[in-house]
N, C-alpha and C positions, 0 to 999 in steps of 0.2 A: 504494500500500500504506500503511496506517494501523497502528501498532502502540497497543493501549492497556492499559495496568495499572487496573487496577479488584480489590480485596479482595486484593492481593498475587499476583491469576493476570497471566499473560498474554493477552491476547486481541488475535486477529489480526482486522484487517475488511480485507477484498479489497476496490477498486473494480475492476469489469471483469474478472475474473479467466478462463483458460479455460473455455470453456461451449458446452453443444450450442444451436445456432443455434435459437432458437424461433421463425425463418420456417422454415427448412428443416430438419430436427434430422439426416439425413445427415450434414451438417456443423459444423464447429467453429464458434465466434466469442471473438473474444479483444480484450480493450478495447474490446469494447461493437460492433467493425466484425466481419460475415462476414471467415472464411479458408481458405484452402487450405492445408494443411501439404504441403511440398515440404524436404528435404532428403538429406544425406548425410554422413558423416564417417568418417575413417581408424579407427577403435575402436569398438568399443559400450562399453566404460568409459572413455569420453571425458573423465571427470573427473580420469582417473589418467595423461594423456595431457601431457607437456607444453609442446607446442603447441597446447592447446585453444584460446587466444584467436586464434592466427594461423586457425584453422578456421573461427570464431566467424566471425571478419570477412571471408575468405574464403565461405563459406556467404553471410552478410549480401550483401554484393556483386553475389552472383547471383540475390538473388531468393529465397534461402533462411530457412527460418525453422521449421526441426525435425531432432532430432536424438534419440540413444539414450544411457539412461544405463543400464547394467548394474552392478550393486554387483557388481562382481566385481574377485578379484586375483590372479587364472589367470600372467597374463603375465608375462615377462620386465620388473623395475622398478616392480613394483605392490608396493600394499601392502597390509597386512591392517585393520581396522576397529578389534579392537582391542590393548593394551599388552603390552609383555614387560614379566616381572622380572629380575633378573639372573640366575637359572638362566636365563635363556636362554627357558623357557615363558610361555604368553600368559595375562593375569591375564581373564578375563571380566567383571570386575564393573570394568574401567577399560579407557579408550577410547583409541587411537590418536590424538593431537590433531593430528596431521601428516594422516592419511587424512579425518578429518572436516572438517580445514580446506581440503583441496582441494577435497571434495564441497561444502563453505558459499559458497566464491570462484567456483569452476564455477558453480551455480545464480545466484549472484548478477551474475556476467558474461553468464549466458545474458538472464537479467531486463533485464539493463538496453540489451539488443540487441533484447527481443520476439522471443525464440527460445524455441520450447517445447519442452521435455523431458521424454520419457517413460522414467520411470521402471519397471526391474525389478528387484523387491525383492532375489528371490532369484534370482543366477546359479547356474543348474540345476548345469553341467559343473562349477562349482568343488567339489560335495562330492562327486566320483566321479575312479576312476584317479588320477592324478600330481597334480592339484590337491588333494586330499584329502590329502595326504600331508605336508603345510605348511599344510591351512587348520587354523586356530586351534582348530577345533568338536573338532579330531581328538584323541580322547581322548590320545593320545602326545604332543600340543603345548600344553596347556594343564594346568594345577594346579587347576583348580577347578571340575570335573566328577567327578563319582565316574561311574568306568568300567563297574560294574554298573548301578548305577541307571540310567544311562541308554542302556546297551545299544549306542553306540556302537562299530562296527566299528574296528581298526585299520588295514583298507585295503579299497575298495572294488573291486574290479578291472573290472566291468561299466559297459558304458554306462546313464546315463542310465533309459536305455527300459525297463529289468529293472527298476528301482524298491527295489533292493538295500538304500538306506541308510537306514536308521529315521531318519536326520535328519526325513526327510517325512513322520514318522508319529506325532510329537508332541502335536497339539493334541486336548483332549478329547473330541471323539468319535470320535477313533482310537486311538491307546494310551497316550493322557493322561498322556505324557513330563513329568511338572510340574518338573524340577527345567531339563530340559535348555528347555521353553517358557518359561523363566524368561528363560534367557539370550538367547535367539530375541526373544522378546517386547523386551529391553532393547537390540537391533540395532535392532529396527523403532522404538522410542519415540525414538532416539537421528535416526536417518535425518528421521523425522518431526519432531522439533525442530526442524530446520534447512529442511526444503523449506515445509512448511508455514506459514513466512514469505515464500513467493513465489505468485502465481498464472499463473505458465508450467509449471506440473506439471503430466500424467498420471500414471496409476499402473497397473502390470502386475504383477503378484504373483510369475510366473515366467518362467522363459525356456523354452519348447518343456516343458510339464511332462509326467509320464504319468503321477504321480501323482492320486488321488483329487479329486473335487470339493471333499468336506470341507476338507481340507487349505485349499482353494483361498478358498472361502467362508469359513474364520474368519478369516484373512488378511484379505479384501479386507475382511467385517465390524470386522473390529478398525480397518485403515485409517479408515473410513469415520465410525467412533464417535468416535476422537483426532481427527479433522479438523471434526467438529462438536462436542466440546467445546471447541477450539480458534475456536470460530464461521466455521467452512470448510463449504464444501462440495465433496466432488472427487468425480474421476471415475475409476472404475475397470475395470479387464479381467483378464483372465487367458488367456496364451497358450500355447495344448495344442498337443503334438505330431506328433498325424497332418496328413500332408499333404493327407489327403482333407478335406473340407469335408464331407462325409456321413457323417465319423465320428461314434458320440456324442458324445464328449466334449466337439464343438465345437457341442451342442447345450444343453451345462450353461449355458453364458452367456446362450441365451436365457430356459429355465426358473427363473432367476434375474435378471430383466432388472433389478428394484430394487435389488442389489446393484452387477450388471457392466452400469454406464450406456453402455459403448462395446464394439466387439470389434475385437481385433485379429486379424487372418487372414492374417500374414506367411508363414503357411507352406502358405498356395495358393500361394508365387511359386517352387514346386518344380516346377511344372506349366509345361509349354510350349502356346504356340503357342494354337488355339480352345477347346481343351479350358481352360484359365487362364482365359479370359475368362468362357466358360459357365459352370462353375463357381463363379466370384465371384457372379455374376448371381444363379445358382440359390440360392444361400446370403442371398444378399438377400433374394429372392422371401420364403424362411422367416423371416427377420426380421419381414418384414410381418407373413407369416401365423401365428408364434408370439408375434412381441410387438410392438412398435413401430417406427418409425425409427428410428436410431440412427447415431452416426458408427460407418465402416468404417476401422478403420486398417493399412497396411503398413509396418511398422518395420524391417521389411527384407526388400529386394527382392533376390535372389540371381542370382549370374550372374555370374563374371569366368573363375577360373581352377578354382574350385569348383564345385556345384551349376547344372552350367549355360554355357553360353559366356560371352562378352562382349557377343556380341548378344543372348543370351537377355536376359541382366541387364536390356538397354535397353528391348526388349519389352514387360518383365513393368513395368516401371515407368509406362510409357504405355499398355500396357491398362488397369493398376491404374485410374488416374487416369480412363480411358474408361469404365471399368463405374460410377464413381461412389462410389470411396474416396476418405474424407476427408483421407489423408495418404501419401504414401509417402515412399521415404528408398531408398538403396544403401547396401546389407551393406558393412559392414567387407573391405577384401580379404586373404584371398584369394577369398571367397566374396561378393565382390562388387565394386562399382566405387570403395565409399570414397566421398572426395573427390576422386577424379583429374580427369585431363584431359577422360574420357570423361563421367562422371559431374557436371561444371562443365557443360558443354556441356549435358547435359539438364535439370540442374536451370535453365540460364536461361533454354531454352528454352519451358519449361513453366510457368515463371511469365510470360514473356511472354504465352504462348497464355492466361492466366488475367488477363491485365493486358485483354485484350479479347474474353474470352467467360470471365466469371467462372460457373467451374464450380458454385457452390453455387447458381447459378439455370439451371443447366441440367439438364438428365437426356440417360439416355445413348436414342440415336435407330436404334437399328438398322434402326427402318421404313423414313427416306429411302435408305439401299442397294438400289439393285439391280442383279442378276447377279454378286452378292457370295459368290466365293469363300471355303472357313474359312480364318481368318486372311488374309486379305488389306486388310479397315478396317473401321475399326472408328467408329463416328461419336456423337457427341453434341452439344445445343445447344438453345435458348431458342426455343420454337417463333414461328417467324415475325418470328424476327428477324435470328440467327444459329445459324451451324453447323459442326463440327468434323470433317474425317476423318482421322482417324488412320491410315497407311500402314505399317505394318512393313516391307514391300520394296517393290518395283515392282510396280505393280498397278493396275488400271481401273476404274470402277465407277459406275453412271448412279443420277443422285439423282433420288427420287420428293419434291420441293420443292412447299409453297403457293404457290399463285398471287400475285406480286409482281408491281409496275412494274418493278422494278431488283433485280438481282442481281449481285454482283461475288465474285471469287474473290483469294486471296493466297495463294501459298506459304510458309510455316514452317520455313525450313532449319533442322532439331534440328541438326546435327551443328556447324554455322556462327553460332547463335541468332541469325538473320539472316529478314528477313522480304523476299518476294519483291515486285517490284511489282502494283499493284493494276489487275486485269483484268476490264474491263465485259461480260457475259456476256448473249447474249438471251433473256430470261425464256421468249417464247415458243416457242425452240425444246427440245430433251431435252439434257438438261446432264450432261455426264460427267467424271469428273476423271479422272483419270490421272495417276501417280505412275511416270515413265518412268527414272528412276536405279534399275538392279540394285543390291544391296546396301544401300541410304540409307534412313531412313528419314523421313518428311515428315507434314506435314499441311497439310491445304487447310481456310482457314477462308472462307465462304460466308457473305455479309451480304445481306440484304432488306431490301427499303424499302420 
């Protein structure tokens, strides 16, 4: 990173900075090398967390190297962005320097680890029900909102999905809120000071929105415009709330692909089993046939004690990764595995299986399967060289492989991130693998010569 003053601005120049891979553009590249983004962490406002750095090195450790930043201060010890006066209410035109100097120290400990972080502007739940009721925007918590003009409710009681709070209805070509985009707009300039001196940032504009496109597009537009008067170039998304992938909404980011240079589709990982897999697939297909490659991301993979088992959780994060997502991550628990024991174990796992079949040169292979039950594996891999099956449980399955002199096989103990020994296999006979543990789940990776 290069900082230079020139006419009294500041100007930022990135060497290397996050960027879609221009051999393969499914995927990420970050300091100039192809990557896979794999992680997980205890929070999604990981910045307000304060054991971030033991995470940081923890994650680092196993192979990790992405993680969730939510501006939000929902939780139990968080804090708000910006300042009290002594009445007790929050002044908007002054900034919390406690809250932005966590979010400056965070960014800058993930930067100096090559940990990327995906930012979300706006955490959706903080301005509905019980969070609302303490955030700063809330006309009863702040002195410098006039409560008509801006039409702010005193309590929202619905979720989300109802679209209840004019908060999201601000920007001019919806009900061009100008006093209350005032203050929005100095959240966002203030957030962007600071990240915007690093290039381990994505950008997400919301968390699960059901709000409008508009909304969405002056957002990710405004990002887009500070980051290249700034001399950046970033990349950004916006993450909608239907679970289905064939909803419209999750069709806005194609019909705008100049804007939303990447998509995130964490909220396919609501979906179990073949139906998760298909469905990511299918949603690809349309990428192609609306707009281009692009990286797929899952920023959170669900599945612990919420949204799903414990095995779901591990499932959806090894299909993610088998259909040809750029990144996945485990949800915060309770609605996913964190950082834990189970979630350590898969993240090393998975950067092993990428330490020798780096996924940004593979694609997924469902052709060498055969007599492939749904959900039973899932496979991908560089043709004619190497190959991956992915097992969710015990299960059989005969590979339709090119003709090679030499074929060898190795098991991938996820649960153990332990690799099996290496088994000379006769080319010319019909080669089946079998994944013979009930409950475990494995992969056989398949090398040609």
């Amino acid at each position: 990173m290069l900082l230079l003053m020139a006419f009294g601005c500041l100007t930022v120049i990135q060497a290397q900075p996050i960027d879609i891979n221009p051999e393969n553009p499914w995927y990420w590249t970050y300091r100039g090398e192809p990557v896979m983004l794999i992680g997980g962490s205890n929070e999604d406002n990981l910045f307000q967390s304060p054991d971030y750095l033991e995470q940081f090195d923890l994650l680092q450790s196993l192979g990790g190297n992405y993680v969730r930043c939510t501006m939000s201060s929902r939780d139990e010890g968080n804090i708000w962005s910006f300042a009290k006066e002594e009445d007790g209410k929050y002044n908007l035109r002054k900034y919390n320097q406690k809250y932005w100097k966590r979010f400056a120290d965070f960014l800058s400990a993930a930067d100096e680890r090559g940990i990327i972080v995906q930012i979300e502007v706006w955490a959706t739940f903080d301005f509905y029900r019980e969070p609302w009721l303490s955030n700063p925007f809330n006309p009863n918590n702040n002195s410098t909102l006039n409560k008509r003009r801006t039409r702010l409710p005193d309590t929202v009681a619905t979720h989300p999905i109802f679209r209840e709070n004019p908060f999201f209805w601000s920007v001019p070509e919806m009900g061009n809120n100008t006093q209350l985009l005032e203050y929005q707009q100095r959240f966002v300039d203030k957030l962007l000071s600071i990240s915007l001196a690093h290039d381990n940032v994505l950008y997400c504009i919301d968390n699960e929105t059901s709000v409008t496109a508009t909304w969405a597009l002056f957002w990710a537009r405004y990002i887009k415009a500070k980051a290249k008067l700034a001399g950046r170039t970033v990349h950004v998304t916006e993450m909608w709330d239907p679970h289905n992938l064939d909803h419209p909404d999750h069709l806005t980011n194609l019909f705008h692909d100049d804007i939303f240079t990447f998509l995130d589709i964490s909220q396919n990982n609501h979906k179990k089993g073949q139906e998760h897999y298909d469905n990511g697939r299918a949603y690809r297909q349309k990428v192609m046939a609306l707009s281009h490659p692009k990286p797929l991301n899952t920023v959170k993979t669900y599945g612990k004690n919420n949204h799903g088992s414990a095995i779901d959780g591990v499932r959806r994060f090894w299909r993610s990764a088998f259909l040809g997502t750029a990144s996945v991550r485990f949800h915060r628990p309770n609605s996913g595995h964190g950082l834990g024991p189970v979630a350590q174990a898969n993240i090393k796992s998975l950067r092993m299986l990428c330490d020798e079949l780096p996924f940004w040169e593979a694609v997924a292979h469902a052709g060498i399967l055969e007599n492939n039950d749904p959900n039973e594996a899932y496979a991908i891999g560089i043709d004619r060289q190497a190959y991956a099956v992915y097992f969710p449980d015990a299960g059989a399955v005969n590979l339709n492989l090119p003709t090679s002199a030499s074929v060898t096989l190795q098991w991938l103990h996820i649960d153990r991130s332990e690799w099996g020994p290496v088994v000379t296999l006769n080319p010319d006979l019909p080669i089946m693998v079998m994944n013979e543990f009930k409950g475990e789940s494995r992969v056989a990776l398949i090398r040609l010569d």
